[in-house]
KEROBA-613205 format. One record per residue: x, y, z of N, C-alpha, C in turn; residue in one letter; residue number from 1. Coordinates in Angstrom, 3 decimals. Each point is the difference from the previous one (the first is absolute). Layout:
<sites>
+----------+----------+----------+----------+----------+----------+----------+----------+----------+---+-----+
:       nu :       nv :       nw :      cau :      cav :      caw :       cu :       cv :       cw : r :   k :
+----------+----------+----------+----------+----------+----------+----------+----------+----------+---+-----+
:        X :        Y :        Z :        X :        Y :        Z :        X :        Y :        Z : A : NUM :
...
+----------+----------+----------+----------+----------+----------+----------+----------+----------+---+-----+
</sites>
This chain:
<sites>
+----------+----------+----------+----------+----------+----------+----------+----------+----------+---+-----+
:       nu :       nv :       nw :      cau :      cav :      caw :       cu :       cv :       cw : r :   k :
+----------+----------+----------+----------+----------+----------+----------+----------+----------+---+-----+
:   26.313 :  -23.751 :   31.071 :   -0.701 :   -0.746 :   -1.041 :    0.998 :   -0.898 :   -0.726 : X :   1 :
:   -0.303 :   -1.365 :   -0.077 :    0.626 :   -0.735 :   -0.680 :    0.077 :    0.163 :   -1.136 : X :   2 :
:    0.830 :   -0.486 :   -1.167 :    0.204 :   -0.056 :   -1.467 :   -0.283 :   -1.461 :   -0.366 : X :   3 :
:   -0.709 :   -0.279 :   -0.945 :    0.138 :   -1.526 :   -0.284 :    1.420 :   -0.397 :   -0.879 : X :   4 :
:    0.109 :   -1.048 :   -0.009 :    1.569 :   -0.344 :   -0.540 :   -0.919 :   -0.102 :   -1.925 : X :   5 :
:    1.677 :    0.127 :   -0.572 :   -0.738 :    0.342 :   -1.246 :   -0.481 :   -1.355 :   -0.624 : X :   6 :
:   -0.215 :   -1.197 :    0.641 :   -0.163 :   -1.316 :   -0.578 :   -1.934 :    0.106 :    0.211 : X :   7 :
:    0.158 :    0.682 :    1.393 :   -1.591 :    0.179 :    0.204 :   -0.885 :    0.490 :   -0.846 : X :   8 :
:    0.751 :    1.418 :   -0.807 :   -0.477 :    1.281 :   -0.603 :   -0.272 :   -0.801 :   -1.456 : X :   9 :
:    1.147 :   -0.923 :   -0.385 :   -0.516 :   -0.494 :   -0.913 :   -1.079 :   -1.351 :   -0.079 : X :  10 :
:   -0.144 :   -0.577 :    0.812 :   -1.425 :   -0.550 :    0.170 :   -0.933 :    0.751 :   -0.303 : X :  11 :
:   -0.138 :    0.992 :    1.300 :   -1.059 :    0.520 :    0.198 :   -0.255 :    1.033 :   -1.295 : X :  12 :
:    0.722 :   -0.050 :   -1.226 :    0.583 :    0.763 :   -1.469 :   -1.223 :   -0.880 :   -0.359 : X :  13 :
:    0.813 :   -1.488 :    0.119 :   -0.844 :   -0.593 :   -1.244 :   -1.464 :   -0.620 :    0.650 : X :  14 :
:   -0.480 :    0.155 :    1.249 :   -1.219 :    0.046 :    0.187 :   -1.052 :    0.814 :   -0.373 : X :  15 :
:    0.474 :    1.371 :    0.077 :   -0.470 :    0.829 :   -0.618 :   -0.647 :   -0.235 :   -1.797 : X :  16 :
:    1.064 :   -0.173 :   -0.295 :   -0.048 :   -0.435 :   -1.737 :   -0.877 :   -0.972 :    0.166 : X :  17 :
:    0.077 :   -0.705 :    0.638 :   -1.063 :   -1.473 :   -0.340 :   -1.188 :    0.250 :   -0.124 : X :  18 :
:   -0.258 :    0.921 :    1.420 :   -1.352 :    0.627 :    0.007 :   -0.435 :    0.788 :   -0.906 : X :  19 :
:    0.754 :    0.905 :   -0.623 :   -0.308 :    0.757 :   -1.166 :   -0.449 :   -0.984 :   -1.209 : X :  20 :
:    0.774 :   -0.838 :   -0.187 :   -0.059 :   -1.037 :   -1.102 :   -1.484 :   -1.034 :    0.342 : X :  21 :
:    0.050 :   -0.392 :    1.218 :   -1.353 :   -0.498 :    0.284 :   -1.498 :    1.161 :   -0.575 : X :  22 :
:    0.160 :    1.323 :    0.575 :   -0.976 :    0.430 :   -0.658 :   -0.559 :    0.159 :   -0.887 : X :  23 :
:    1.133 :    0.274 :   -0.940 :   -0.397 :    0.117 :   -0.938 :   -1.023 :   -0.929 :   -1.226 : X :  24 :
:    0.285 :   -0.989 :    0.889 :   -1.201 :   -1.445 :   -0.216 :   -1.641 :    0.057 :   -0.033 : X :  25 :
:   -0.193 :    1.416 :    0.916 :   -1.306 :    0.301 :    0.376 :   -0.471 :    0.458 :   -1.182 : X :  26 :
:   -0.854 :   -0.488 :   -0.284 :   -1.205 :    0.478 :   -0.814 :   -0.015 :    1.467 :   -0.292 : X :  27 :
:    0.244 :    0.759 :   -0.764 :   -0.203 :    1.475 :   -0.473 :   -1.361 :    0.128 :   -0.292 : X :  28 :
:   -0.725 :    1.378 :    0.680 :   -0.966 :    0.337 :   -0.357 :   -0.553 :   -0.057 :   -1.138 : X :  29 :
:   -1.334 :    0.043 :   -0.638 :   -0.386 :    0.559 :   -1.200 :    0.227 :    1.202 :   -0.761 : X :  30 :
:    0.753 :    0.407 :   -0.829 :    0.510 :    1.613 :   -0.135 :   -1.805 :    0.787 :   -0.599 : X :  31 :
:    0.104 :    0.812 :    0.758 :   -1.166 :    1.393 :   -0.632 :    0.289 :    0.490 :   -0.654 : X :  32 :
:   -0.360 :   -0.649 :   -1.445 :    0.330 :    0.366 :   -1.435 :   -1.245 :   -0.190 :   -0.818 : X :  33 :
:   -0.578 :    1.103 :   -1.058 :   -1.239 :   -0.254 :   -0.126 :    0.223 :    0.780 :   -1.807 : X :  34 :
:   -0.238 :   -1.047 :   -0.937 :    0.012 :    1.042 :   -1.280 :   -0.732 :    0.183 :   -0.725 : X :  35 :
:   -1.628 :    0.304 :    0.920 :   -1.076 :    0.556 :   -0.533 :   -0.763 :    1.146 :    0.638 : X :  36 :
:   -0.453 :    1.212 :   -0.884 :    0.072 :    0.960 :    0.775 :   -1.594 :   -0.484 :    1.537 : X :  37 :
:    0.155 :    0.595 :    0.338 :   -1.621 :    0.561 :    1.359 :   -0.637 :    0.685 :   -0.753 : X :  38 :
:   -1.399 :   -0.203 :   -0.128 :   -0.986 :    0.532 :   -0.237 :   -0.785 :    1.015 :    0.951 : X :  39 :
:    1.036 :   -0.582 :    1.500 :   -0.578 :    0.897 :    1.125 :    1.358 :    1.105 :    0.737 : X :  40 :
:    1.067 :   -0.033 :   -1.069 :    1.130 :    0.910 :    0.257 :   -0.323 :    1.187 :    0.362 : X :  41 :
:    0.627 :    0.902 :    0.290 :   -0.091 :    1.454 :    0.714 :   -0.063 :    0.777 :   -1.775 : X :  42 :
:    0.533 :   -0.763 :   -0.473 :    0.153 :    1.133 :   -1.164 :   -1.569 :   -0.192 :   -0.845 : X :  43 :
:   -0.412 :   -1.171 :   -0.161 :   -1.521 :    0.113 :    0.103 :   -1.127 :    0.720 :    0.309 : X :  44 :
:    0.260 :    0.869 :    1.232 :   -0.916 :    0.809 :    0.757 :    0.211 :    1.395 :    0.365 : X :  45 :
:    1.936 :   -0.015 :   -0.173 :    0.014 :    1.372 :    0.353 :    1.332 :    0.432 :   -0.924 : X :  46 :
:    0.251 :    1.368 :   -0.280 :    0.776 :    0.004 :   -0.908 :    0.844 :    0.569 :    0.834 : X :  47 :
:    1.484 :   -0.668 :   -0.387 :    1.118 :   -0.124 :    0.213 :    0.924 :    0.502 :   -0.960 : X :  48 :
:    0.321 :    1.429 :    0.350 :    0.834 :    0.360 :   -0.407 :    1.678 :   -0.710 :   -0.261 : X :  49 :
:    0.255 :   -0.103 :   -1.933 :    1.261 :   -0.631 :    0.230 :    1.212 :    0.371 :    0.795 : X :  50 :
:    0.133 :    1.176 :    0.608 :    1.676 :    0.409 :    0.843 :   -0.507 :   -0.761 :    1.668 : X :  51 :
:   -1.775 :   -0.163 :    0.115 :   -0.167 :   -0.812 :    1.575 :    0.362 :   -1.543 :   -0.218 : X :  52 :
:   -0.717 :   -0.194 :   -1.013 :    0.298 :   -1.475 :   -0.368 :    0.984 :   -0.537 :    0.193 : X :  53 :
:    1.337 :    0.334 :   -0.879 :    1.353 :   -0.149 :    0.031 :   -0.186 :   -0.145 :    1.516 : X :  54 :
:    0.322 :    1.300 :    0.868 :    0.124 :   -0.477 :    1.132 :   -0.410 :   -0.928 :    0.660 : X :  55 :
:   -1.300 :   -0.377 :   -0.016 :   -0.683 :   -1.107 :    0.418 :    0.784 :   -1.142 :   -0.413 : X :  56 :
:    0.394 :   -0.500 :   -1.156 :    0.152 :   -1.307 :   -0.545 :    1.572 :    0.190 :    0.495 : X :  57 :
:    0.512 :    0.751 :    0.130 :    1.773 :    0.070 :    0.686 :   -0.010 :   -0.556 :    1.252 : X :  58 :
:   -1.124 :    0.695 :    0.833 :   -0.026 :   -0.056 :    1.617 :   -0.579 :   -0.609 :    0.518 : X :  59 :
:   -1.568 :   -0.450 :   -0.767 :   -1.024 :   -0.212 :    0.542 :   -0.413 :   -1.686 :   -0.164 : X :  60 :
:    0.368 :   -0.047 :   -1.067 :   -0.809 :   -1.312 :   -1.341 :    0.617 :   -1.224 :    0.591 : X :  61 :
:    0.787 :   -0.067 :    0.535 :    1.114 :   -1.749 :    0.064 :   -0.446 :   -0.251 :    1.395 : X :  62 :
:   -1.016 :    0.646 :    1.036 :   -0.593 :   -0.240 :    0.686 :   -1.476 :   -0.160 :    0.123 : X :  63 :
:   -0.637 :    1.072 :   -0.700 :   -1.263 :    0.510 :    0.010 :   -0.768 :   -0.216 :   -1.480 : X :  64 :
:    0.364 :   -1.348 :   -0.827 :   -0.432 :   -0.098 :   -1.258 :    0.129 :   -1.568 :    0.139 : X :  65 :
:   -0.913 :   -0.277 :   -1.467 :    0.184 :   -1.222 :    0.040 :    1.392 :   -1.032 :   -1.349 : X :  66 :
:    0.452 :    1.041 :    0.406 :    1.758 :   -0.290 :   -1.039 :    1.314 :    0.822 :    0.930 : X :  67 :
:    0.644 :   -0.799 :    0.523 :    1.405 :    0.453 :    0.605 :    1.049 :   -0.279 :   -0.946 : X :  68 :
:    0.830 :    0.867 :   -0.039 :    1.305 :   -0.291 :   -0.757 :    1.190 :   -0.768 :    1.327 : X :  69 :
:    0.420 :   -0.772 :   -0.276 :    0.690 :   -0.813 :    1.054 :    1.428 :    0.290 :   -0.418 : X :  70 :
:    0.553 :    0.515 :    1.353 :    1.576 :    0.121 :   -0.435 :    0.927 :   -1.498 :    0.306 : X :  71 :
:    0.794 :    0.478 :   -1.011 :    0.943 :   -1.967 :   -0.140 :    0.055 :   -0.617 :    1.632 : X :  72 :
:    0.009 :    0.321 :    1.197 :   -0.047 :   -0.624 :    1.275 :   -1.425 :   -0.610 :    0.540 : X :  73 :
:   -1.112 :    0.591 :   -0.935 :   -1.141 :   -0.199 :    0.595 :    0.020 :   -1.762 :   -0.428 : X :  74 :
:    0.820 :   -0.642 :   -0.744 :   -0.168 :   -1.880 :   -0.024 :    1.015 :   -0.269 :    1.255 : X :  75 :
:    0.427 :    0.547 :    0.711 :    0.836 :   -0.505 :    1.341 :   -0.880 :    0.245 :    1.213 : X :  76 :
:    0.002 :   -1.563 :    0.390 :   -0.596 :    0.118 :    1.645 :    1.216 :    0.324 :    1.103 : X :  77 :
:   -0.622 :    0.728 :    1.154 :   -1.517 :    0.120 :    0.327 :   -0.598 :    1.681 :   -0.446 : X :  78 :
:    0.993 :    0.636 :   -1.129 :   -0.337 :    1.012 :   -0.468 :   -1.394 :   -0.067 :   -0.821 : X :  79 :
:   -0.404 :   -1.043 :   -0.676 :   -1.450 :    0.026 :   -0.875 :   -0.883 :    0.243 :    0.899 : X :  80 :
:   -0.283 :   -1.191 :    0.998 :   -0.948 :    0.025 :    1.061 :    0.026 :    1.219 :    0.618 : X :  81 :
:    1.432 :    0.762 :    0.530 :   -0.655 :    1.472 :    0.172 :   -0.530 :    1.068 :   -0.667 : X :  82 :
:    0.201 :   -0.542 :   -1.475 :   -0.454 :    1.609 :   -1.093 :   -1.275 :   -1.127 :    0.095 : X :  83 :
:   -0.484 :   -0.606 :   -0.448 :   -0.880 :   -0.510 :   -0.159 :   -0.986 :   -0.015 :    1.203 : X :  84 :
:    0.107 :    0.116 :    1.033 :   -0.865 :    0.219 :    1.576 :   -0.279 :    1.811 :   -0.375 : X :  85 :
:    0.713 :    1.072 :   -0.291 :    0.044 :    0.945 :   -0.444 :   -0.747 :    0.392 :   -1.100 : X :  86 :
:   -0.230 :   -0.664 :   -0.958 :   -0.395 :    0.182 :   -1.201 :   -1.880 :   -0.356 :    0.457 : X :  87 :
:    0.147 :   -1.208 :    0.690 :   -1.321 :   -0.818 :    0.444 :   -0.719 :    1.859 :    0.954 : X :  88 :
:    0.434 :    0.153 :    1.076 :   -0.448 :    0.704 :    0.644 :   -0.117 :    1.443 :   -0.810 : X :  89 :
:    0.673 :    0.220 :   -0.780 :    0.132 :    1.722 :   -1.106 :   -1.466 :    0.069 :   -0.604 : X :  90 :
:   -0.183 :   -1.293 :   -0.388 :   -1.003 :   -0.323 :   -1.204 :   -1.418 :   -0.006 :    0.686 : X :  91 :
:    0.288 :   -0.627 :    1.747 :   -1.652 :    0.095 :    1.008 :   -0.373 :    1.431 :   -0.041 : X :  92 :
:    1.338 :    0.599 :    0.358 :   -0.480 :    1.303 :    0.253 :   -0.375 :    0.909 :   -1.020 : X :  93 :
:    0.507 :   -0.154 :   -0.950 :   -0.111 :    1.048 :   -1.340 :    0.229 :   -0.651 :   -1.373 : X :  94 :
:   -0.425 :   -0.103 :   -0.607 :    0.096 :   -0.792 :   -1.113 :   -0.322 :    0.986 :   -1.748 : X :  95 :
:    0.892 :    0.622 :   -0.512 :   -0.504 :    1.111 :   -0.951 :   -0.778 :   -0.970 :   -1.225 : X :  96 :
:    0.045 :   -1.177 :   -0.478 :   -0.317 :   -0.998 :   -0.673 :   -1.673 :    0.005 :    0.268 : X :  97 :
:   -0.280 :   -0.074 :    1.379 :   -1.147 :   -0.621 :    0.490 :   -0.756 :    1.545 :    0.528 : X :  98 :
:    0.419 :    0.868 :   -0.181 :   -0.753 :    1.357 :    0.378 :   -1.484 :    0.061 :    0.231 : X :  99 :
:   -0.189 :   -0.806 :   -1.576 :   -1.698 :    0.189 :   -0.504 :   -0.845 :   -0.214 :    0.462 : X : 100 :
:    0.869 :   -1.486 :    0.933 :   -0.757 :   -1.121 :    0.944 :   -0.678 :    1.019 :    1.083 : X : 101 :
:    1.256 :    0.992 :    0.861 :   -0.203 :    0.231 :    1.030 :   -1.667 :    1.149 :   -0.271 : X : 102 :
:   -0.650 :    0.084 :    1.786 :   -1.559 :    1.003 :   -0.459 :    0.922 :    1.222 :    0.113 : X : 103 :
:   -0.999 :    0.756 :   -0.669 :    0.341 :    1.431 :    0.069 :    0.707 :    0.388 :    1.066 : X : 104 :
:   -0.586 :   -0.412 :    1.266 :   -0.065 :    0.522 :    1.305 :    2.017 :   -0.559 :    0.015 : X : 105 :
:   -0.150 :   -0.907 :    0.019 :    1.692 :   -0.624 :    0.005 :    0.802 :    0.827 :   -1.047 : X : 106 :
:   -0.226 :    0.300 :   -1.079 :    0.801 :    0.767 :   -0.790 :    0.720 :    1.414 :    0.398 : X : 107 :
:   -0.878 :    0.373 :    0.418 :   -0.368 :    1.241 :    0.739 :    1.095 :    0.234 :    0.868 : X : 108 :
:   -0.375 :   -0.951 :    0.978 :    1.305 :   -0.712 :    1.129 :    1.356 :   -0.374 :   -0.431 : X : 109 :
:   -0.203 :   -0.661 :   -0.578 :    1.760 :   -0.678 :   -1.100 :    0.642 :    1.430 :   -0.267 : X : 110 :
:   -1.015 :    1.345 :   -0.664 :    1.187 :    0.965 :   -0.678 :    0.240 :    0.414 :    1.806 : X : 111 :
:   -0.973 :    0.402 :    0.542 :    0.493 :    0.963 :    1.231 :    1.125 :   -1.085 :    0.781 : X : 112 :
:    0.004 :   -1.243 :   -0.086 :    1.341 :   -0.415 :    0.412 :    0.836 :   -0.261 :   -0.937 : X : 113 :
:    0.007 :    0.559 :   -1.091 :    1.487 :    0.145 :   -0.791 :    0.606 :    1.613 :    0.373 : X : 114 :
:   -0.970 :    0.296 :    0.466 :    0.607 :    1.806 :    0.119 :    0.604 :   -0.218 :    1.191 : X : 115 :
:   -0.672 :   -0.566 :    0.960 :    0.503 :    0.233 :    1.412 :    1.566 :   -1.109 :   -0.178 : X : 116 :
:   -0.453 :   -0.838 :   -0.578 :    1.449 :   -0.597 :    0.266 :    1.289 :    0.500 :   -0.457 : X : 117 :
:   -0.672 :    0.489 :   -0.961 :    1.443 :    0.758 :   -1.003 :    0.405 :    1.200 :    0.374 : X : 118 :
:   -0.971 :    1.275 :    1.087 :    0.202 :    0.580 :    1.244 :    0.815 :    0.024 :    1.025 : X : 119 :
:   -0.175 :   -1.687 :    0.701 :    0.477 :   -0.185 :    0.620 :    1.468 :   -0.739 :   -0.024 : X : 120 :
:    0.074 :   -0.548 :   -1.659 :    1.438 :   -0.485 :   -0.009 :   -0.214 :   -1.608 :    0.112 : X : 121 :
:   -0.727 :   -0.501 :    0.330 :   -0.350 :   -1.668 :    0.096 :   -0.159 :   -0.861 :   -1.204 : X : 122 :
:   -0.339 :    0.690 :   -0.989 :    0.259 :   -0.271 :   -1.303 :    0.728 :    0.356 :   -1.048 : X : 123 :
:    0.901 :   -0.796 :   -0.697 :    0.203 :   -1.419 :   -0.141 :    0.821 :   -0.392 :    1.137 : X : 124 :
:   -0.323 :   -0.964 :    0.529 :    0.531 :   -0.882 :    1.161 :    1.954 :    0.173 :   -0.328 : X : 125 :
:    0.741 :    0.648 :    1.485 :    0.994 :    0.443 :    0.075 :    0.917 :   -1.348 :   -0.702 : X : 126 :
:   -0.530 :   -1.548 :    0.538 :    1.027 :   -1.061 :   -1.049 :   -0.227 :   -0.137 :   -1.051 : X : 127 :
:   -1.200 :    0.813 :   -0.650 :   -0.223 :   -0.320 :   -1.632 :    1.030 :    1.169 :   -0.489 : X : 128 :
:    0.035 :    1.429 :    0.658 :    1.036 :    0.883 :   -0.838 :    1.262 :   -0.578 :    0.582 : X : 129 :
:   -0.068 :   -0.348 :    0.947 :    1.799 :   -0.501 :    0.140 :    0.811 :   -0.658 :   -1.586 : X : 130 :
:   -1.219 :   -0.979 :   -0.517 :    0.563 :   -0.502 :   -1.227 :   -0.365 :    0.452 :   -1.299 : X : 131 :
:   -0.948 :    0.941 :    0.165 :   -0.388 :    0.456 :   -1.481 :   -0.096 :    1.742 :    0.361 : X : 132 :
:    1.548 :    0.524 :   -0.337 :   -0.256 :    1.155 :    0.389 :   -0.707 :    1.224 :   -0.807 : X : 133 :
:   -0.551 :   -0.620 :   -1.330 :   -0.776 :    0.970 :   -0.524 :   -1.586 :   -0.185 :    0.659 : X : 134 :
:    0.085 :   -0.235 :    0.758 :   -1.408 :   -0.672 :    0.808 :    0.062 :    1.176 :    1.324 : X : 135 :
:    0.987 :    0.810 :   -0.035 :    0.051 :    0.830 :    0.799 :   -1.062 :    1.608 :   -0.456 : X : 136 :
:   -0.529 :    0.107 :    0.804 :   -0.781 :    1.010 :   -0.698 :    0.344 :    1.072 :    0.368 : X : 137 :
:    0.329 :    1.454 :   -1.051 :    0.578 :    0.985 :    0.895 :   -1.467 :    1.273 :    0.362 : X : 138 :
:    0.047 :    0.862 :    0.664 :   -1.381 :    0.900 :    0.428 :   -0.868 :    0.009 :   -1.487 : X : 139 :
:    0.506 :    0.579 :   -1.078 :   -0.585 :    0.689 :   -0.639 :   -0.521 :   -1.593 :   -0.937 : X : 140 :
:    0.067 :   -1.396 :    0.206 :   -0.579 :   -1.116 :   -0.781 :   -0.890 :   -0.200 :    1.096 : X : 141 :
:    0.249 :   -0.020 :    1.376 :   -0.903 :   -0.475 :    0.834 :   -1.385 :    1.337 :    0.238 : X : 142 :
:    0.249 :    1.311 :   -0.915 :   -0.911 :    0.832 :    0.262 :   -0.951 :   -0.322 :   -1.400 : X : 143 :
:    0.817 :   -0.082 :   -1.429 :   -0.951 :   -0.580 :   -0.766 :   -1.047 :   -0.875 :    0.260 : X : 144 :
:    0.264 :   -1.293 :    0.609 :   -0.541 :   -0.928 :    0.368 :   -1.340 :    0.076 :    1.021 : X : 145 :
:    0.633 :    1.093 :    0.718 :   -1.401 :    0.361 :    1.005 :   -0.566 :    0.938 :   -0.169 : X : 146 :
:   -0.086 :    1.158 :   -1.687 :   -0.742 :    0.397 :   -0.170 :   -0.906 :   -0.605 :   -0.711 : X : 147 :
:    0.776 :   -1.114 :   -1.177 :   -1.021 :   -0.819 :   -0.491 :   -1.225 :   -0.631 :    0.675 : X : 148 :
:    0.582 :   -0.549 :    1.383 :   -0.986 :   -0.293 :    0.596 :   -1.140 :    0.545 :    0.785 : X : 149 :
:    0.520 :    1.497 :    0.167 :   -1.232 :    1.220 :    0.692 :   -1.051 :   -0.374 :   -1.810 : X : 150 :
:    0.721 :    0.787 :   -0.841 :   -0.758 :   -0.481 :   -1.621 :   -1.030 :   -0.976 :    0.107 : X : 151 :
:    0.377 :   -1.234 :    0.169 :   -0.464 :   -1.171 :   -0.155 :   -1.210 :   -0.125 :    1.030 : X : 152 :
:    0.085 :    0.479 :    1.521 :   -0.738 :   -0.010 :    0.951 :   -1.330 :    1.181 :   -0.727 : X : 153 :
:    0.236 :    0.528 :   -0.152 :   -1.070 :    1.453 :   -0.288 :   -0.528 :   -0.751 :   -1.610 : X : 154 :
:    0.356 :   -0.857 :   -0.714 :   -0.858 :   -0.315 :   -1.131 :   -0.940 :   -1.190 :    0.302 : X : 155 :
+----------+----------+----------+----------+----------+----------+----------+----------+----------+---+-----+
</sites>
């Protein structure tokens, strides 16, 4: 395997940079920031214990709400566009803001896939705890959480 000579390395240095610097030109998403409460929130319909909550809004909320807290990298492309493609898809699937919206029949569904996911370990998405390690849930937060939701299913 060849080595490039170091005149190359630094080109191909500052091509790099350019491109970085070009992106950052792109248009940044709209941030999902919202500072009025839902009328159709989860806490609306079902009661939410404050020690689940916490958890929720630690682990859950900067995906699955309609207010993310954005950490200082989320204004650097092409990092926005990926929390933001993330945030877009968190919010199709589950949305704690918009609960009220969903029918019964979907609610129903939403808790039995918060149990199973948090079961199975799929939630919170392994690159969201990479950077927010209180987003890590240990057994006994991820068992709160899914008894609330047996609770919640049976009322």
């Amino acid at each position: 395997m060849k080595y490039l000579p170091k005149s190359k390395w630094k080109k191909a240095g500052l091509i790099i940079l350019l491109l970085i610097g070009l992106i950052q030109l792109y248009p940044r998403p709209e941030k999902n920031i919202s500072d009025k409460a839902s009328n159709n929130s989860i806490t609306q319909l079902y009661q939410v214990p404050d020690s689940v909550m916490s958890i929720l809004k630690t682990a859950c909320y900067d995906c699955h709400s309609n207010n993310t807290k954005y950490p200082w990298y989320s204004t650097i492309q092409p990092v926005a566009l990926f929390l933001n493609r993330h945030i877009i898809h968190g919010k199709e699937e589950l949305n704690f803001d918009e609960f009220g919206s969903y029918t019964r029949r979907r609610q129903q569904s939403k808790f039995k896939a918060i149990a199973n996911q948090l079961k199975d370990d799929e939630m919170p998405l392994s690159s969201y705890k990479l950077l927010h390690s209180d987003a890590r849930l240990n057994q006994m937060q991820k068992n709160r959480i899914i008894e609330w939701t047996k609770m919640s299913i049976e009322k």
